[in-house]
Backbone of each chain as ProteinMPNN parsed JSONL, in Angstrom:
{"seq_chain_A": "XXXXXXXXXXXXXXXXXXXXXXXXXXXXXXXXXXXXXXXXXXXXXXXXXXXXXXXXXXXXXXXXXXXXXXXXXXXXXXXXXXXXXXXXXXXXXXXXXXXXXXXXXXXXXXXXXXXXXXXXXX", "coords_chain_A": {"N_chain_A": [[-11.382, 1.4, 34.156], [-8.638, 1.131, 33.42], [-9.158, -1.158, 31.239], [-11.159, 0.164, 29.813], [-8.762, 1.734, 28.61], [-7.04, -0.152, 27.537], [-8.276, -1.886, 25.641], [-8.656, 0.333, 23.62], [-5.845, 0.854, 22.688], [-5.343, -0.989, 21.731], [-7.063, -1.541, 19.843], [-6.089, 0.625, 18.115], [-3.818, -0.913, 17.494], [-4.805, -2.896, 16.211], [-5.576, -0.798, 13.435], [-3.43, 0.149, 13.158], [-1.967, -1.963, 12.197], [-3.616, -2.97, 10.07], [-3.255, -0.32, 8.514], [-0.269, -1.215, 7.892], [-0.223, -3.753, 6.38], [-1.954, -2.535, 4.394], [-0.378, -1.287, 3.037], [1.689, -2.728, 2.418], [0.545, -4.966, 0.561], [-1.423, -3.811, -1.141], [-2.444, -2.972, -4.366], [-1.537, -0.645, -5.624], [-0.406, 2.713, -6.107], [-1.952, 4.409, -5.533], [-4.084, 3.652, -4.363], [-2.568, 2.691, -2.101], [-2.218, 4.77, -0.967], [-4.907, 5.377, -0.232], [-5.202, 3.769, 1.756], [-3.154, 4.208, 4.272], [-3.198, 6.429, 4.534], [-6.341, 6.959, 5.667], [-6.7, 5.044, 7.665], [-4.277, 4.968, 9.29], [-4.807, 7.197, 10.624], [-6.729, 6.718, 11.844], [-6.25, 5.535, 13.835], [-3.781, 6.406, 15.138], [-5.47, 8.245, 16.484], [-6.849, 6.858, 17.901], [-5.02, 5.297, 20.055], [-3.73, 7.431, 21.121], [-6.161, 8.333, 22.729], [-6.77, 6.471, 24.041], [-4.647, 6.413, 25.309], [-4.767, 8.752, 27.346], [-6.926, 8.159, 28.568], [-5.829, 6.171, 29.664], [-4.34, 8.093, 31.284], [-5.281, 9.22, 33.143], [-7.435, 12.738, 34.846], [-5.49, 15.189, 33.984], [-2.849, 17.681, 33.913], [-1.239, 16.39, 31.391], [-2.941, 15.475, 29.208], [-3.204, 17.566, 27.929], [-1.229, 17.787, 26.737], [-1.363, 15.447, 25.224], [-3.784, 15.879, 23.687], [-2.828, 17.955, 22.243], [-0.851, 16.849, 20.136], [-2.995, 15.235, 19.236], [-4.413, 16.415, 17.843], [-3.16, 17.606, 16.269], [-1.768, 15.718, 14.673], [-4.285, 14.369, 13.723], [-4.395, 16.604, 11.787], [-2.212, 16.73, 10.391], [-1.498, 14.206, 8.959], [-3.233, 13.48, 6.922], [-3.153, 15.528, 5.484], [-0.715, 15.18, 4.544], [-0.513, 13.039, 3.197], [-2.243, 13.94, 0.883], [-0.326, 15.36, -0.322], [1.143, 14.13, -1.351], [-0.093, 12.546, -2.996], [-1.39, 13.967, -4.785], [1.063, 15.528, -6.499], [1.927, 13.289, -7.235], [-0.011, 12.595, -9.249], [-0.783, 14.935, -10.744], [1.731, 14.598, -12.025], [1.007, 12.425, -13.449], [0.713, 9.711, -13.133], [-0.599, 6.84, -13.556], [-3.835, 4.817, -12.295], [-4.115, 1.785, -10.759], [-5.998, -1.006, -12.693], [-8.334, -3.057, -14.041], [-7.902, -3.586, -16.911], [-5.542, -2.269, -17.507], [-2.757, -3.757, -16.019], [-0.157, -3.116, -14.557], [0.674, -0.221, -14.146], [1.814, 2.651, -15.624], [3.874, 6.005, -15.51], [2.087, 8.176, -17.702], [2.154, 10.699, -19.068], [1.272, 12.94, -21.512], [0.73, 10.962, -23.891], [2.889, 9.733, -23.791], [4.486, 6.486, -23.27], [6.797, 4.954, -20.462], [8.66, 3.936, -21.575], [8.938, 4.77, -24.305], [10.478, 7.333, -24.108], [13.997, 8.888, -23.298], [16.705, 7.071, -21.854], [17.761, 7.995, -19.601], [16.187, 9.481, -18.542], [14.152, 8.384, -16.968], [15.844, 7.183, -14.797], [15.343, 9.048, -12.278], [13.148, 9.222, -11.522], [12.212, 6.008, -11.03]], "CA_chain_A": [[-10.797, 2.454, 33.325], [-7.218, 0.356, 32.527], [-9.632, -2.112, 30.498], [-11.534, 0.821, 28.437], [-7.451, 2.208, 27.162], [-6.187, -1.12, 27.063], [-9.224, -1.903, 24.339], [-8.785, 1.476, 22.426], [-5.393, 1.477, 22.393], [-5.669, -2.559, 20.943], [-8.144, -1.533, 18.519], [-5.549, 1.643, 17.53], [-2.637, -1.229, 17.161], [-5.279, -3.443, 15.04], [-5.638, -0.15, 12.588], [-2.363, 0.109, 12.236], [-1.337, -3.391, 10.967], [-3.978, -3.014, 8.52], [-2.673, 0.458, 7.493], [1.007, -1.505, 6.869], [-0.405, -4.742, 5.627], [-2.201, -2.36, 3.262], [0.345, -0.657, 2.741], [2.516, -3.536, 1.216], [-0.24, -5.9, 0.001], [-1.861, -2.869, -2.55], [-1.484, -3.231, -6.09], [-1.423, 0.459, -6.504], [0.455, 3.921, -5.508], [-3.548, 5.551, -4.858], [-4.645, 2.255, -3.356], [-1.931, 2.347, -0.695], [-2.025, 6.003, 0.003], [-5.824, 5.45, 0.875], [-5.071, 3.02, 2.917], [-2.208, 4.743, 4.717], [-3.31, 7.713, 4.989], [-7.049, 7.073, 6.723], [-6.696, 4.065, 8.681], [-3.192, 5.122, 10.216], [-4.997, 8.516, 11.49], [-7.57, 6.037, 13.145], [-4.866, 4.279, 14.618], [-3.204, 7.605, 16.109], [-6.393, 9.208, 17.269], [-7.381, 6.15, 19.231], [-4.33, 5.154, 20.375], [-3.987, 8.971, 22.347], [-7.34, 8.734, 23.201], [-6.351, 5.102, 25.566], [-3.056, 6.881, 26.581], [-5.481, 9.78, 27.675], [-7.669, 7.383, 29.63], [-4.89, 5.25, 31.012], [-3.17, 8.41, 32.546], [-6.23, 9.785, 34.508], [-7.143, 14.152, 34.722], [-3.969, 16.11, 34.492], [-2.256, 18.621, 32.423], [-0.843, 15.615, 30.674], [-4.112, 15.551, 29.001], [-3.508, 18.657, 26.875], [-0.364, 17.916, 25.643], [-2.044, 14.482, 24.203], [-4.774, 16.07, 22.653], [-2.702, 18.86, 20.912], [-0.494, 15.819, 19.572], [-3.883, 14.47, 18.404], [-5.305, 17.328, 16.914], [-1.917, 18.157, 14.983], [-1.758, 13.999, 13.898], [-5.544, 14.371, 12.764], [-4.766, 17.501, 10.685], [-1.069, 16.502, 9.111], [-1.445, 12.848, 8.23], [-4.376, 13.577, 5.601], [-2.5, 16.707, 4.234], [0.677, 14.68, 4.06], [-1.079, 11.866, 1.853], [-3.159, 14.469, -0.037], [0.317, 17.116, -1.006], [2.309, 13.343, -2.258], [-0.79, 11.675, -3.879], [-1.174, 15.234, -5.924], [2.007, 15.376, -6.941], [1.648, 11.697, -8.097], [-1.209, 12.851, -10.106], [-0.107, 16.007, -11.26], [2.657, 13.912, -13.12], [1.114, 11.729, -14.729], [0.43, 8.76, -13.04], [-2.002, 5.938, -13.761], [-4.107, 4.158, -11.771], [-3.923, 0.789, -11.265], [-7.474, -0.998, -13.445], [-8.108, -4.584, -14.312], [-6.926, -3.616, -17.894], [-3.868, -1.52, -17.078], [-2.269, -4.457, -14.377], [1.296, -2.4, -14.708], [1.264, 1.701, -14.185], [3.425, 3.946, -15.281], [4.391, 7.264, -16.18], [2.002, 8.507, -18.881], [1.841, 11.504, -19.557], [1.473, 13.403, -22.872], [0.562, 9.964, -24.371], [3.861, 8.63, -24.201], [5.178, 5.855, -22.568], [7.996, 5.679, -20.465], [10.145, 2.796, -22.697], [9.234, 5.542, -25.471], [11.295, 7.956, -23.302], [15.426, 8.207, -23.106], [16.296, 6.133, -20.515], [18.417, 8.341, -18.808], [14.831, 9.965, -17.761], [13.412, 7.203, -16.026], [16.191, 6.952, -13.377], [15.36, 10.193, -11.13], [11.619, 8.728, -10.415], [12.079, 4.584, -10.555]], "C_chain_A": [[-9.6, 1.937, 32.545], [-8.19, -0.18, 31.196], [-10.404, -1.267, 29.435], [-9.584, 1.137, 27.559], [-7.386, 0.891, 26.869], [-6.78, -1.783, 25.635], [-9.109, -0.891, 23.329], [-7.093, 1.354, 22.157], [-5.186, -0.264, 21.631], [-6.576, -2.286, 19.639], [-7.5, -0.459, 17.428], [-4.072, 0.489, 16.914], [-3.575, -2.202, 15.771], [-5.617, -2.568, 13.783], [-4.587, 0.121, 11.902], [-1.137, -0.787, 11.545], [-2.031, -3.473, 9.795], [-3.495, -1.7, 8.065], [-1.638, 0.108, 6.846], [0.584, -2.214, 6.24], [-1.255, -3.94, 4.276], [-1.244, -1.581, 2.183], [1.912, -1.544, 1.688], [1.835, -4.439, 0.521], [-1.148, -5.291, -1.625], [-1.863, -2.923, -3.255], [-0.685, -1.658, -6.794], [-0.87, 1.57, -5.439], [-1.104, 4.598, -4.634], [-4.255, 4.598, -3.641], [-3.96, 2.415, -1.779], [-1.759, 3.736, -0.153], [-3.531, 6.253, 0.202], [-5.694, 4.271, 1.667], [-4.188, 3.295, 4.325], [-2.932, 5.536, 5.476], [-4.822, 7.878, 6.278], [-6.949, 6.092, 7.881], [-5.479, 4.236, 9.71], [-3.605, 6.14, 10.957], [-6.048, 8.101, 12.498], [-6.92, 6.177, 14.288], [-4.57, 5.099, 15.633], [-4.211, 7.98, 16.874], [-6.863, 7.968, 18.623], [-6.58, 5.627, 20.046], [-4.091, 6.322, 21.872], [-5.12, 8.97, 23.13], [-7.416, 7.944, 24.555], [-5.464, 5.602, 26.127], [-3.695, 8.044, 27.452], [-6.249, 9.284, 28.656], [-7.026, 6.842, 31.056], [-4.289, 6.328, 31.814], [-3.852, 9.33, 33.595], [-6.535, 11.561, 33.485], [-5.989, 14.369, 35.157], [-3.674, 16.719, 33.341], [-1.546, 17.618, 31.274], [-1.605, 15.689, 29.319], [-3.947, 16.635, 27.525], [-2.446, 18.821, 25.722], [-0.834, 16.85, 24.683], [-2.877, 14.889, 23.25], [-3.927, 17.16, 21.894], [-1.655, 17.727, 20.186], [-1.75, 15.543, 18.316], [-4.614, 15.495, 17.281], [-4.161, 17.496, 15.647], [-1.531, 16.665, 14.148], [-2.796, 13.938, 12.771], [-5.172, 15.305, 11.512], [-3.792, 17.158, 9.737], [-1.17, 15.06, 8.654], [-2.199, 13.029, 7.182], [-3.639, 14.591, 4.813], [-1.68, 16.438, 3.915], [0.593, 13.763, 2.703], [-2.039, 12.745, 1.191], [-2.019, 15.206, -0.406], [0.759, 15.289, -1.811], [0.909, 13.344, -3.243], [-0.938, 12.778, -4.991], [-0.303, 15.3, -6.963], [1.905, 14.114, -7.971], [0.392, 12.167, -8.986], [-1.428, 13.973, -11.265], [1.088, 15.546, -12.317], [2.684, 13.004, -13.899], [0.644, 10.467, -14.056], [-0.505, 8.233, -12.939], [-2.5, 5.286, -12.909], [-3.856, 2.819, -12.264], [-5.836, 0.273, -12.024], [-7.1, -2.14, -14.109], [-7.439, -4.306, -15.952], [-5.76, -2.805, -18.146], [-3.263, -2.345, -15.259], [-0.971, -3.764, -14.186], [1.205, -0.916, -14.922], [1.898, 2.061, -14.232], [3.216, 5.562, -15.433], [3.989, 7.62, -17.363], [1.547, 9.388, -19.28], [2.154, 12.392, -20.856], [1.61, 12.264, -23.883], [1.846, 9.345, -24.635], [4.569, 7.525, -23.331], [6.481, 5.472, -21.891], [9.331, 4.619, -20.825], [10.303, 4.025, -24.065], [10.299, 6.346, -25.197], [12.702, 7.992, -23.55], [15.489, 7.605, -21.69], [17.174, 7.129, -19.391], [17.178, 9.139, -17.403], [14.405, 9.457, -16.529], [14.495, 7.218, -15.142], [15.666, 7.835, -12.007], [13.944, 9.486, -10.377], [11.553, 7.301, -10.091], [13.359, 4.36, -9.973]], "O_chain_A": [[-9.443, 2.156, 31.344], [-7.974, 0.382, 30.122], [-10.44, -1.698, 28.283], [-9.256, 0.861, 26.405], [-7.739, 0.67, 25.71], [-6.051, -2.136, 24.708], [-9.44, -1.18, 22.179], [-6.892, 1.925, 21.085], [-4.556, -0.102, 20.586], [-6.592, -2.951, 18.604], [-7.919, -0.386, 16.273], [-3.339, 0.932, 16.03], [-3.157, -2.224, 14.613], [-5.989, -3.268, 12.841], [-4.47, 0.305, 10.691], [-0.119, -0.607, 10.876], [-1.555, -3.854, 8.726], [-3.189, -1.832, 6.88], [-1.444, 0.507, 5.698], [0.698, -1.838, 5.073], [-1.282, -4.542, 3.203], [-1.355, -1.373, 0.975], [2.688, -1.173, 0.807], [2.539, -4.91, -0.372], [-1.409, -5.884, -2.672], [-0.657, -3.015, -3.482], [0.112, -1.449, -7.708], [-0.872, 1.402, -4.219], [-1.217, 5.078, -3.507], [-4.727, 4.805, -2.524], [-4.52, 2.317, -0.687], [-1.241, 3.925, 0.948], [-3.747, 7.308, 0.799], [-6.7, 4.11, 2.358], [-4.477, 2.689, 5.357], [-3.246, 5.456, 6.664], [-4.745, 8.507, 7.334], [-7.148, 6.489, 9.029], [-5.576, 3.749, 10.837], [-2.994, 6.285, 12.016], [-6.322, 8.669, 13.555], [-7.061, 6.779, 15.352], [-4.878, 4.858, 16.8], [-3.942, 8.092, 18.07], [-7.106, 8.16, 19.815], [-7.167, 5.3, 21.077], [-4.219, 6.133, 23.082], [-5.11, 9.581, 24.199], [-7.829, 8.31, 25.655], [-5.275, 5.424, 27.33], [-2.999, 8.305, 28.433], [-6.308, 9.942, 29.694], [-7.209, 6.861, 32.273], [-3.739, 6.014, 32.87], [-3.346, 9.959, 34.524], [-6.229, 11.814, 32.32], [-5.451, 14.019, 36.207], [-4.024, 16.491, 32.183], [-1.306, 18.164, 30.198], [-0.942, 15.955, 28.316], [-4.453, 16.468, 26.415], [-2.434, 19.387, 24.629], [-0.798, 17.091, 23.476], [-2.842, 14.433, 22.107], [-4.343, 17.331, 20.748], [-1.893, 18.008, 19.011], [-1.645, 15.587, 17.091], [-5.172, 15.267, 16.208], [-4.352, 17.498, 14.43], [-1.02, 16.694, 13.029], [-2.644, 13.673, 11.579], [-5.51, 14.969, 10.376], [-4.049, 17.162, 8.532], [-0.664, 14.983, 7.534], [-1.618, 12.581, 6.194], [-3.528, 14.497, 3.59], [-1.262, 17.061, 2.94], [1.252, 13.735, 1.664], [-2.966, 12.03, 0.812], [-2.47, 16.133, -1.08], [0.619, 15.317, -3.034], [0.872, 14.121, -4.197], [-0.592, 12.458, -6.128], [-0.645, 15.18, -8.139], [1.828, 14.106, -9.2], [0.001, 11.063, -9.366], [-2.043, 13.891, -12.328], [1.277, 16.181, -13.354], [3.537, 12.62, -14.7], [-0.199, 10.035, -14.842], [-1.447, 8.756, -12.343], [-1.559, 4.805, -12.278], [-3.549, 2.48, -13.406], [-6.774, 1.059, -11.887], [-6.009, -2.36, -14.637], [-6.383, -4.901, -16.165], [-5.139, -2.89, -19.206], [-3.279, -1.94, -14.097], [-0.681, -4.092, -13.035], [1.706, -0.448, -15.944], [2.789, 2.15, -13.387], [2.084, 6.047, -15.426], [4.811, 7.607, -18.28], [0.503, 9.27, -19.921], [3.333, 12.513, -21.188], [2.481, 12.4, -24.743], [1.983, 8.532, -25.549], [5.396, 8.021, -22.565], [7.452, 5.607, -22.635], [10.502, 4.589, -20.449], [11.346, 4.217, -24.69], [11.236, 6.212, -25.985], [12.983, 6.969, -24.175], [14.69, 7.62, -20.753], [17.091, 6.77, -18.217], [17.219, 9.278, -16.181], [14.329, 9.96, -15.408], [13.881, 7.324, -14.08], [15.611, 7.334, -10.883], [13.723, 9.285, -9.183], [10.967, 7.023, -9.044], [13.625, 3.269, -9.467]]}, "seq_chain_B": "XXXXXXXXXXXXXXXXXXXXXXXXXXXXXXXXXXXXXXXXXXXXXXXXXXXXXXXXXXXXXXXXXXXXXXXXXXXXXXXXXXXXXXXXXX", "coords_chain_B": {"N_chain_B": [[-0.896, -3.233, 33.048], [1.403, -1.856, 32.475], [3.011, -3.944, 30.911], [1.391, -4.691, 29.054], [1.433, -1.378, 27.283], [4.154, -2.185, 26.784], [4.306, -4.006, 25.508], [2.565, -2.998, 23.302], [4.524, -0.862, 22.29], [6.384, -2.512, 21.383], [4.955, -3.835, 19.237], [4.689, -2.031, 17.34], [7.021, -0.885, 16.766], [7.776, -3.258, 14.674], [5.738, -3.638, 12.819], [6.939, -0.816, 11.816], [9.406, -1.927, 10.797], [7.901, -3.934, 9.247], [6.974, -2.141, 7.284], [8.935, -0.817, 5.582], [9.987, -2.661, 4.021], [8.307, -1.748, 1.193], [9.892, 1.084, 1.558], [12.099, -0.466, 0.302], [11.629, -1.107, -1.885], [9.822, -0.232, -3.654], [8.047, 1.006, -6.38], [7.766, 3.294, -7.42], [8.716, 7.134, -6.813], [6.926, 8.067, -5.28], [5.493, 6.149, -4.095], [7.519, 5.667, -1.985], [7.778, 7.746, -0.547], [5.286, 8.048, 0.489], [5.721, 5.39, 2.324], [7.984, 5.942, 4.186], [6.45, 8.79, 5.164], [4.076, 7.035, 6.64], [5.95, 5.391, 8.219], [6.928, 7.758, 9.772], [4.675, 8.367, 11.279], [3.787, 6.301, 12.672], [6.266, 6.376, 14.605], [6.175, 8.782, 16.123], [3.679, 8.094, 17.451], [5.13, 5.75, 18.795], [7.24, 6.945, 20.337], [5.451, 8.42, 21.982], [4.308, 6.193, 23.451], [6.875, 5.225, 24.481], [7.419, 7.293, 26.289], [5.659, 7.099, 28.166], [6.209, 4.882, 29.296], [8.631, 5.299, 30.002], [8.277, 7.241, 32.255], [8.477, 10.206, 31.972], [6.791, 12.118, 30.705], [6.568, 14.324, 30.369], [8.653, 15.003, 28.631], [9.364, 13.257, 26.776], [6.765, 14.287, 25.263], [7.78, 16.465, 23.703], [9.765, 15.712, 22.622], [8.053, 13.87, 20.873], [6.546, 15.733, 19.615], [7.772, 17.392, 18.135], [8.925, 15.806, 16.059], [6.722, 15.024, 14.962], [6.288, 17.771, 13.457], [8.59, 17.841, 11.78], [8.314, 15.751, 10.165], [5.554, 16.293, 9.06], [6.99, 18.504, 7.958], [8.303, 17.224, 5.688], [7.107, 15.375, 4.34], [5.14, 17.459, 3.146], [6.828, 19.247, 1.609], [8.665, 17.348, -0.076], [6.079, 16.249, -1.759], [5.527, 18.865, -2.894], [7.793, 19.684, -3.992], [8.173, 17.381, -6.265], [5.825, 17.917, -7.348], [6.941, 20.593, -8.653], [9.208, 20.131, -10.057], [9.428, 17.711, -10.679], [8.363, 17.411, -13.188], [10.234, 17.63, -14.866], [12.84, 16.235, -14.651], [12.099, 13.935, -15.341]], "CA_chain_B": [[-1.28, -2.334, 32.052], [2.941, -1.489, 31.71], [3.158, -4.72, 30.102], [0.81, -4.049, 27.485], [1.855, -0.81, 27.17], [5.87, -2.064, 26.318], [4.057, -5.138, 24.298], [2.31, -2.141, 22.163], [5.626, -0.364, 21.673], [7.205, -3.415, 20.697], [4.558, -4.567, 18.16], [4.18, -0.559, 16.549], [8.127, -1.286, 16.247], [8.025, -4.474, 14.525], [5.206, -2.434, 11.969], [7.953, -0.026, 10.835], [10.075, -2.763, 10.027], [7.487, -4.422, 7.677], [7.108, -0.84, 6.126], [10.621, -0.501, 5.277], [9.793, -3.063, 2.779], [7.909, -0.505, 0.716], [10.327, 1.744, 1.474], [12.94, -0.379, -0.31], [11.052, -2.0, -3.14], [9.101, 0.84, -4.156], [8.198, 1.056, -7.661], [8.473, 4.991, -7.604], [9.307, 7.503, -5.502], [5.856, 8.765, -4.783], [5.742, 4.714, -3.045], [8.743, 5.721, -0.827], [7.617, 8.976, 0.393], [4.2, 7.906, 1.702], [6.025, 4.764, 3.466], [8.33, 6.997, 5.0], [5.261, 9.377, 6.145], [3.335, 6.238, 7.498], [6.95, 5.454, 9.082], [6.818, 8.472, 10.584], [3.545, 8.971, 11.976], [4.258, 5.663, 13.478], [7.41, 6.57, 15.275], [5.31, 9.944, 16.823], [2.996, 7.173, 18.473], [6.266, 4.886, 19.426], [7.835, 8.09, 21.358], [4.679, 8.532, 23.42], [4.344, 5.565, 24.272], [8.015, 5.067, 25.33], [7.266, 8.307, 27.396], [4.675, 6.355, 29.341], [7.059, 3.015, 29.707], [9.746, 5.495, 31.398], [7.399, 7.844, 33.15], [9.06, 10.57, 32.001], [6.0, 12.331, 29.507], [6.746, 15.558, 29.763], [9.71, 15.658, 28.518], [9.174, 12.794, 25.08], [5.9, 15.03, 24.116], [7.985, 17.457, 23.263], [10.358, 15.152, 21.094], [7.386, 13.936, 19.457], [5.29, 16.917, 18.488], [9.062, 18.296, 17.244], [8.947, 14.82, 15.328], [5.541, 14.874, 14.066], [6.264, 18.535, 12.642], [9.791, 17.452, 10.525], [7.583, 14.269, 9.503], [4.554, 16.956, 8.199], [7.451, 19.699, 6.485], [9.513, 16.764, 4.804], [6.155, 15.15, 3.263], [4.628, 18.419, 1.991], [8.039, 19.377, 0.995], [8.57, 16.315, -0.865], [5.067, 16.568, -2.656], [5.744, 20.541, -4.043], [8.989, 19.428, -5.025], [8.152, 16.713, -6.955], [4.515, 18.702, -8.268], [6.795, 21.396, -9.426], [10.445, 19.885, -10.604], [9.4, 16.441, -11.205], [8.227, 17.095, -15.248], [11.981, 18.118, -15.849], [13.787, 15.132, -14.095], [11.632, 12.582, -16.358]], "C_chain_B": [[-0.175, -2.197, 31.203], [3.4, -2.6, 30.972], [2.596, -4.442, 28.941], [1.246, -2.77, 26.719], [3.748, -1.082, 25.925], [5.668, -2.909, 25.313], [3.653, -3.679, 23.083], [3.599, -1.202, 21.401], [6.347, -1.237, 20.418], [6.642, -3.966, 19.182], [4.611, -3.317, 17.227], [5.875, -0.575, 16.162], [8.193, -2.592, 14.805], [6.535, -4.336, 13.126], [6.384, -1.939, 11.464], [8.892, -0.57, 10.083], [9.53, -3.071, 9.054], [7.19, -3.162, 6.52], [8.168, -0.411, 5.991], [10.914, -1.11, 4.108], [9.315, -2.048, 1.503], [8.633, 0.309, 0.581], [12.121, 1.635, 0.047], [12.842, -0.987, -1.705], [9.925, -0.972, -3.9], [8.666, 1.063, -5.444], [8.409, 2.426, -8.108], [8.689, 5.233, -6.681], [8.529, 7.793, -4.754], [5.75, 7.115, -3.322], [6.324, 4.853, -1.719], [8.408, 6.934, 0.189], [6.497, 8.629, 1.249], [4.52, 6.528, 2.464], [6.899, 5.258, 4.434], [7.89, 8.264, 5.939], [4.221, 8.326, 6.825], [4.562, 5.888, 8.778], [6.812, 6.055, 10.347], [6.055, 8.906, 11.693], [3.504, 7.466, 12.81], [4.992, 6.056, 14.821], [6.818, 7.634, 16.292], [4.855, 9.088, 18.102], [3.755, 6.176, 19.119], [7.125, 5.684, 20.496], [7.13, 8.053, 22.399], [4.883, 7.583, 24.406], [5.746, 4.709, 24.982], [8.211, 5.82, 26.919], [6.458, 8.064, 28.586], [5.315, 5.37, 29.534], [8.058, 4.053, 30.619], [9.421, 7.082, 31.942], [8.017, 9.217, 33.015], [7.966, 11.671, 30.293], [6.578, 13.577, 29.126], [7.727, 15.876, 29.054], [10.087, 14.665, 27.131], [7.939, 13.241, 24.71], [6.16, 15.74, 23.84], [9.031, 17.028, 22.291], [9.336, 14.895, 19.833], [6.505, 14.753, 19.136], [6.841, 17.895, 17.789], [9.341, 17.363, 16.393], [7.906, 14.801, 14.433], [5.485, 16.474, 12.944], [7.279, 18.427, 11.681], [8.749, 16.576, 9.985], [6.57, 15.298, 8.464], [5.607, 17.809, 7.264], [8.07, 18.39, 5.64], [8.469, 16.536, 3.883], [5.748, 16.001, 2.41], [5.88, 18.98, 1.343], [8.39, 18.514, -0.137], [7.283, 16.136, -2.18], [5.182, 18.035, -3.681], [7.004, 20.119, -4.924], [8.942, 18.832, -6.444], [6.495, 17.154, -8.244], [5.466, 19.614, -9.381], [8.26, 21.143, -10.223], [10.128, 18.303, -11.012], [9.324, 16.352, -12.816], [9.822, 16.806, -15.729], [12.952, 16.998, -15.58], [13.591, 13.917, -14.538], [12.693, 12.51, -17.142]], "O_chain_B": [[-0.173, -2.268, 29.974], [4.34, -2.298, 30.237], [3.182, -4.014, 27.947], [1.456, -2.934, 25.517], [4.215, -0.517, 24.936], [6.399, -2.906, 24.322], [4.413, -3.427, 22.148], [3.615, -0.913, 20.205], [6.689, -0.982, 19.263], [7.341, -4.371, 18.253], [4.562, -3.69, 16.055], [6.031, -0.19, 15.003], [9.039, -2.314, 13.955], [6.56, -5.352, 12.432], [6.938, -2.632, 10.611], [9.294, -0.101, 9.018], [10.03, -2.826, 7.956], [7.19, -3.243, 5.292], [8.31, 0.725, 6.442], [11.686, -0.665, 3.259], [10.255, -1.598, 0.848], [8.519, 0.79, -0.547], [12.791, 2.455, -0.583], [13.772, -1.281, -2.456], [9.275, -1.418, -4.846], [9.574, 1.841, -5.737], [9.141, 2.698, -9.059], [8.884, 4.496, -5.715], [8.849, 7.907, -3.571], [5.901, 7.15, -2.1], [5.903, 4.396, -0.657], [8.704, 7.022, 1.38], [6.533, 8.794, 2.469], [3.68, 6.288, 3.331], [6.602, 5.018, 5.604], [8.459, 8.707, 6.937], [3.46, 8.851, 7.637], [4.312, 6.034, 9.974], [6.662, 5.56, 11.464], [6.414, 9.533, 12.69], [3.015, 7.679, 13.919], [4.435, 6.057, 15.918], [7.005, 7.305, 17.463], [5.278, 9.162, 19.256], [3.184, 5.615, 20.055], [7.651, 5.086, 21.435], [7.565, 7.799, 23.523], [5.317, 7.686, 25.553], [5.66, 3.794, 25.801], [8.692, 5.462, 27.994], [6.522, 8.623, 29.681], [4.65, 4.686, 30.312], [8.296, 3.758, 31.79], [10.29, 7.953, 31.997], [8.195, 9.651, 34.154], [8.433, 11.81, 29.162], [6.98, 13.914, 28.012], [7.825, 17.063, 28.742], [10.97, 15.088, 26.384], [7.622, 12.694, 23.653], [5.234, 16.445, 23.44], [9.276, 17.701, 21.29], [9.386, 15.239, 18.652], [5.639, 14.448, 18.316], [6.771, 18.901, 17.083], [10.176, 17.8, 15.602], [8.091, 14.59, 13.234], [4.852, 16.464, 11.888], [6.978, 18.918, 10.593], [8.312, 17.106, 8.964], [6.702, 15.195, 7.245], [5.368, 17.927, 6.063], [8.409, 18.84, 4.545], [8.489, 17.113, 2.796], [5.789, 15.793, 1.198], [5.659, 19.154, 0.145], [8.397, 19.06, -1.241], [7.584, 15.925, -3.355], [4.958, 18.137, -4.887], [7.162, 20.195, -6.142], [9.388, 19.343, -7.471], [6.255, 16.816, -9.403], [5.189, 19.619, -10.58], [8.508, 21.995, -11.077], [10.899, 17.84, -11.852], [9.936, 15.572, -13.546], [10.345, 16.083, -16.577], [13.897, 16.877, -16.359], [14.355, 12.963, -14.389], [12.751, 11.653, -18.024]]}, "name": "protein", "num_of_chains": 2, "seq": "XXXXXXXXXXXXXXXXXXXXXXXXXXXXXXXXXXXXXXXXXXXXXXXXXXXXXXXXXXXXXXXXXXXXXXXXXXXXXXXXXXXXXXXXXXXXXXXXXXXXXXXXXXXXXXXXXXXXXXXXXXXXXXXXXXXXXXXXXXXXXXXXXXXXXXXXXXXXXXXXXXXXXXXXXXXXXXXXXXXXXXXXXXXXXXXXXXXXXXXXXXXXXXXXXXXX"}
């Protein structure tokens, strides 16, 4: 029983080096909030699921899984209210002929802009 | 097992650090907020399993499910904000 958590909760720490490593390696804002957002909720769910194993039956048990249930439901709605937002304002994906995204909405670019603009979001 | 256990703390630590990068190199802000919600949802799973290193559960699953709900209002908070005041701050 140690040797099933000690595997899930190893396979929950290998999900969530690739959620950071994708998380700084990305080229892009959409790129790294799917990478974030599903692979880190792996991470959590299996992680609980070995701490759930390793600590036997017991009321323990219930507080883990409402953890897990409330992890499963807010991590995806957390990276689906920003990435919106980010999308909702304008921003570009990244795309082999746009290597540099910005801020373009209402066809203008944001050097066209005053500059005083551009500080609040970069 | 409690070895592995304090090794997994230590490495899910040592994670938040390299996402801190992100947090401070960001190219916007939208960047900063979802390394600060991966941060977070980290730190949730770094509580537990502290709570299992000092045997003591009942009493850090109730820091982190009061952690994992600031972590969910700041993000969606952060997203409306910036959906519905961001045009004007360009």
């Amino acid at each position: 029983m140690n040797i099933l958590a000690a595997v899930l909760i190893a396979a929950g720490l290998f999900f969530l080096s690739i959620s950071c490593f994708g998380l700084i390696r990305l080229p892009d804002f959409y790129a790294r909030n799917h990478a974030a957002g599903k692979s880190g909720t792996l991470a959590a769910m299996l992680i609980l699921v070995g701490l759930a194993i390793y600590n036997g039956f017991d009321i323990t048990i219930l507080r883990l899984f409402i953890i897990l249930l409330f992890l499963g439901v807010s991590s995806p709605t957390a990276t689906h209210a920003i990435a919106r937002a980010a999308y909702k304002l304008g921003l570009e994906p990244w795309t082999l002929k746009n290597r540099n995204p910005e801020f373009s909405h209402d066809g203008g670019t944001p050097q066209d802009e005053s500059s005083s603009s551009n500080e609040a979001l970069h | 097992m409690e070895g592995f256990i304090i090794f997994a703390a230590f490495f899910i630590l040592i994670l938040n650090v390299v996402c801190l990068y992100r947090v401070v190199r960001g190219p916007n802000v939208f960047d900063r907020a979802l390394a600060v919600s991966v941060i977070g949802n980290n730190t949730v799973l770094l509580i537990v399993l502290v709570g299992f290193i000092f045997e003591r559960i009942d009493m850090f699953f109730d820091i982190a499910v009061a952690y994992a709900l600031l972590n969910f209002m700041l993000s969606i908070a952060l997203g409306k904000y910036f959906e519905r005041w961001g045009k004007r701050s360009r």
